[in-house]
N, C-alpha and C positions, 0 to 999 in steps of 0.2 A: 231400729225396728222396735215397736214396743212388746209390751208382752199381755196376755188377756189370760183374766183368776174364772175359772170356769168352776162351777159349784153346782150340784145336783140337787134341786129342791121337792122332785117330785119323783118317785117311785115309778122304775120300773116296770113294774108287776103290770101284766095286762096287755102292755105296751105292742106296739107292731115289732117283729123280728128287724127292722132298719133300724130303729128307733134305738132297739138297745142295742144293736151291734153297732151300732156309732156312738152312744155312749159308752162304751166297752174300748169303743179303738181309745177313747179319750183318758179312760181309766179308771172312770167314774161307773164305782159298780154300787152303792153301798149312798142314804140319802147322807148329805150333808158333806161327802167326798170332794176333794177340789184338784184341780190341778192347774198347772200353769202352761201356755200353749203360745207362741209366735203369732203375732196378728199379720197373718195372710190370707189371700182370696181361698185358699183351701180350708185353712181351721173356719174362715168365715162361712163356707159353705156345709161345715158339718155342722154346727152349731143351729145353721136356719133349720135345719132338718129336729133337733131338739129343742128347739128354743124356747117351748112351752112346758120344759122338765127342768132347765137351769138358768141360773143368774152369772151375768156373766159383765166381770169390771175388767179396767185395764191398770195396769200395774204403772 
């Protein structure tokens, strides 16, 4: 299973309450925060939901 570098490039501020509460389950509160996350259909499903706040590689 690999693994996916998730990175917060755009600011919460403003955002829909979804938007940053799925960025929050991720852990990404703060720009430029990353984390590392299991590529499954679920992290892939939280992601689509921000996907125009982070960049996102696979390890």
């Amino acid at each position: 299973m690999s693994i996916l570098n998730i990175k917060l490039v755009k600011s919460l501020a403003g955002r829909l309450k979804k938007q940053v509460a799925t960025a929050e389950s991720f852990g990404l509160r703060k720009i430029n925060s990353e984390t590392r996350q299991p590529d499954n259909e679920a992290t892939r499903g939280k992601i689509k939901v921000i996907e125009h706040l982070v960049e996102v590689t696979e390890c």
